[in-house]
BAKEFI-606265 format. One record per residue (C-alpha): y, z, x; residue number from 0. Coordinates in Angstrom, 3 decimals, padded with zeros to 6 digits. Layout:
<rs>
R        Y        Z        X seq
R        Y        Z        X NUM
...
</rs>
This chain:
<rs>
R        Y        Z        X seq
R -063.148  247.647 -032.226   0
R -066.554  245.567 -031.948   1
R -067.183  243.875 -028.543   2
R -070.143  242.144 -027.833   3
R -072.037  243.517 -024.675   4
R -071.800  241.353 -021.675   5
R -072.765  242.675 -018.588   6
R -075.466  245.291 -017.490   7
R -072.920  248.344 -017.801   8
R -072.442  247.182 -021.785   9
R -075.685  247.505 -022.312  10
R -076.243  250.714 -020.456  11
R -073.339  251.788 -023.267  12
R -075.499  251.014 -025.749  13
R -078.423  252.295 -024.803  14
R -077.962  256.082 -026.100  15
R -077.406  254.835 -029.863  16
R -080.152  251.982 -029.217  17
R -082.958  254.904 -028.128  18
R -081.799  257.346 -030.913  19
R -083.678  254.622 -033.270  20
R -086.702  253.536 -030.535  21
R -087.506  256.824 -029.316  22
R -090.674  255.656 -027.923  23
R -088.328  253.545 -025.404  24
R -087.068  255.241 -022.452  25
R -083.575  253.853 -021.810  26
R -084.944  251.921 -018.402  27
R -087.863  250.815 -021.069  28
R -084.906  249.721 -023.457  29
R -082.584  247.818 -020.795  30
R -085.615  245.710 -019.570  31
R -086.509  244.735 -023.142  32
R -083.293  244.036 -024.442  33
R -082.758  242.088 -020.635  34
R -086.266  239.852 -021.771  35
R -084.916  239.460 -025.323  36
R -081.615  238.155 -024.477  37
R -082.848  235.977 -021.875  38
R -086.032  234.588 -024.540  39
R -084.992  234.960 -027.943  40
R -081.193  234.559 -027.537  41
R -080.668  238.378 -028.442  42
R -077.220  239.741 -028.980  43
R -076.075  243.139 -028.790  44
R -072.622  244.175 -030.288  45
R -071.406  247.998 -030.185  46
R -068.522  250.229 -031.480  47
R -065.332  250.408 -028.492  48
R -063.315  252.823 -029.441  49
R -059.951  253.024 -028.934  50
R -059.105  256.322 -028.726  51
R -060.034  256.795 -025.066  52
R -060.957  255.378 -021.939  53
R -064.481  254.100 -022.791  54
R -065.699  252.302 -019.705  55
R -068.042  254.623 -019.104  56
R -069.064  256.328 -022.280  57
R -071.617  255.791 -024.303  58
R -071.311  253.520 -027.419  59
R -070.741  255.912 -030.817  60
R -073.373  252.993 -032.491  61
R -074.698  249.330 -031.569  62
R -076.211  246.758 -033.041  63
R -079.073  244.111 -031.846  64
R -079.199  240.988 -033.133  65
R -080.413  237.204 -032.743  66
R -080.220  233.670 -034.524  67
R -083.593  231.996 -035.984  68
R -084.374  229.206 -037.962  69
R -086.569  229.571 -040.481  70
R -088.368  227.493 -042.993  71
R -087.201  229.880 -045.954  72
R -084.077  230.613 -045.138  73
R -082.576  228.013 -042.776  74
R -080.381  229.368 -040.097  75
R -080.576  233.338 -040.505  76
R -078.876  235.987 -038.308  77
R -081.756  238.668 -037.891  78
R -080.486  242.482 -037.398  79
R -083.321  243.945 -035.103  80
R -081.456  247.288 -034.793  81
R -078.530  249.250 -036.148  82
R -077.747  252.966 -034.970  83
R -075.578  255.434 -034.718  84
R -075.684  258.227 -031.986  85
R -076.274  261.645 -034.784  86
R -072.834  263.291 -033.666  87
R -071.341  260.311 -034.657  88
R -072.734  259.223 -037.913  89
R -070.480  259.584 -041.249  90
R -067.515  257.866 -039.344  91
R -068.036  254.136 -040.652  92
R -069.212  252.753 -037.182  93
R -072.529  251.188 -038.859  94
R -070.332  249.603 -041.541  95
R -068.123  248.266 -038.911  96
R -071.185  246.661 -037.230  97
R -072.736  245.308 -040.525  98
R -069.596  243.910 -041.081  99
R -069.021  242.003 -038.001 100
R -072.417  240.232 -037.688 101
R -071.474  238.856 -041.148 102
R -068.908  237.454 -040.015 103
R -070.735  236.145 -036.927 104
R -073.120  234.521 -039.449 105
R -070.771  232.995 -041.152 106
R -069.056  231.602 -038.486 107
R -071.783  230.334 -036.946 108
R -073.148  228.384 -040.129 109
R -076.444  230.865 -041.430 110
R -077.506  231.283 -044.667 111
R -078.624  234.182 -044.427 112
R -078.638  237.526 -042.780 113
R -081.677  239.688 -042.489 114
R -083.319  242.538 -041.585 115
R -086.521  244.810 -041.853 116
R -085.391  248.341 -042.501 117
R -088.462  251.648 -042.230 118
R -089.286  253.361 -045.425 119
R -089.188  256.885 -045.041 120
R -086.997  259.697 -046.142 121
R -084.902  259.651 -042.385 122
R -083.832  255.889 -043.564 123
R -082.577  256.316 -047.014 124
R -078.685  256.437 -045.270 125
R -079.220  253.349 -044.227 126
R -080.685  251.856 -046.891 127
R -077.527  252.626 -049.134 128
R -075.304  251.049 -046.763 129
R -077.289  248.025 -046.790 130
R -077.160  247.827 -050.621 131
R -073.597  249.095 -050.641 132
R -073.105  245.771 -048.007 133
R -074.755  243.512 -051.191 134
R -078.306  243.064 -049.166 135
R -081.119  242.621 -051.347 136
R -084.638  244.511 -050.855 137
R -086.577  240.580 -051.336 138
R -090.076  241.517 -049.732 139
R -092.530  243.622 -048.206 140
R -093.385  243.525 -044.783 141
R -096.509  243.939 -043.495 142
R -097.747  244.350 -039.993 143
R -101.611  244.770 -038.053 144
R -100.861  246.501 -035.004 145
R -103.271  244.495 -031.982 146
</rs>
């Protein structure tokens, strides 16, 4: 089941499977970023429940970060900021799951488009199939200068 993290000790779920992907974020680092995103940039963060036991306190098998932007090229886009999987978990469809539900979420809440900017490098390439298996398109480069 996907639930959409709503209080402090959601987040704190998350946080494992969030870190895996920003290791240069400790998890206080992570919960007081994603605490200035939500509040600023309307960011969402959904994760994986399972069902299979009591998961109050557990940490999230994967999670997702999102948010909803307007956009001159696109119109209203949901933007995927992060997608991982804690790496004892991977291989179980969790990441599909997620992918799957924030489609939905865009569609229900009237975007065009969903996006996201996705590292190229050799550790990415499982991700990269699922996007393409999930029908995304590779439609630019993205370039960056570090300040």
């Amino acid at each position: 089941m996907v639930r959409i993290a709503q209080t402090e000790a959601d987040l704190r779920r998350c946080l494992p499977a969030l870190v895996t992907l920003r290791p240069h974020l400790s998890p206080e680092e992570a919960l007081e970023q994603i605490l200035l995103l939500q509040k600023e940039d309307r960011y969402v963060v959904a994760f994986v429940d399972p069902d299979e036991y009591d998961s109050s306190e557990t940490a999230a098998p994967a999670a997702i970060g999102y948010r909803y932007m307007n956009l001159l090229f696109s119109g209203r886009t949901l933007y995927i900021d992060d997608l991982s999987t804690l790496p004892d978990q991977r291989g179980k469809g969790y990441a599909s799951q997620l992918v799957d539900f924030v489609i939905a979420e865009a569609k229900n809440a009237g975007c065009s488009a969903v996006t996201l900017d996705s590292g190229q490098n050799p550790q990415r390439y499982d991700a990269h199939r699922l996007y393409l298996n999930k029908r995304f398109n590779i439609v630019s480069h993205h370039f960056a200068l570090k300040l």
